[in-house]
C-alpha positions, 0 to 999 in steps of 0.5 A: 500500500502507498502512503496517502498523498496529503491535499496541498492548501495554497491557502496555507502556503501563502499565509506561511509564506506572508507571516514570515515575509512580515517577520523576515523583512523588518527584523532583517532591515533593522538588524542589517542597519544596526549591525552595518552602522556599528561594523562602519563605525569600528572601522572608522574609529578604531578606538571605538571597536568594543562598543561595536562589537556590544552593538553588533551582538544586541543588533544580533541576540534581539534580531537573530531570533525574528530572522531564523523565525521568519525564515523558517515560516518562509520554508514552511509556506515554500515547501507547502506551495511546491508540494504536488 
């Protein structure tokens, strides 16, 4: 016996794939300007590479969490959308 073949729900896809756009985008951008601004200013101002890389890790511990979530979802709804 073959295994029963699971219905695809574009529905679902989509609402994956949008959440996690939503999720991804914003916490992308911000984190990316964060992390960009202070990698700028270590390389600027030298003297100054402590408090960049403090900057470059926050940036990173409070985004980090809402990117690998957003990517996730965003798998999710792909994978769902490509299933025949």
């Amino acid at each position: 016996m073959s295994e029963p073949e699971h219905p695809r729900n574009i529905a679902t896809g989509i609402a994956f794939l949008v959440l996690g756009l939503v999720f991804l985008v914003p916490s992308g951008l911000c984190t990316g300007i964060f992390g960009g601004g202070a990698l700028l200013d270590m390389v600027m101002y030298p003297g100054r590479a402590s408090d960049a890389v403090g900057i470059v890790g926050m940036a990173l511990l409070f985004g980090g969490p809402f990117i690998v979530v957003g990517l996730l979802l965003v798998r999710v709804g792909v994978r769902n959308l490509r299933r025949k």
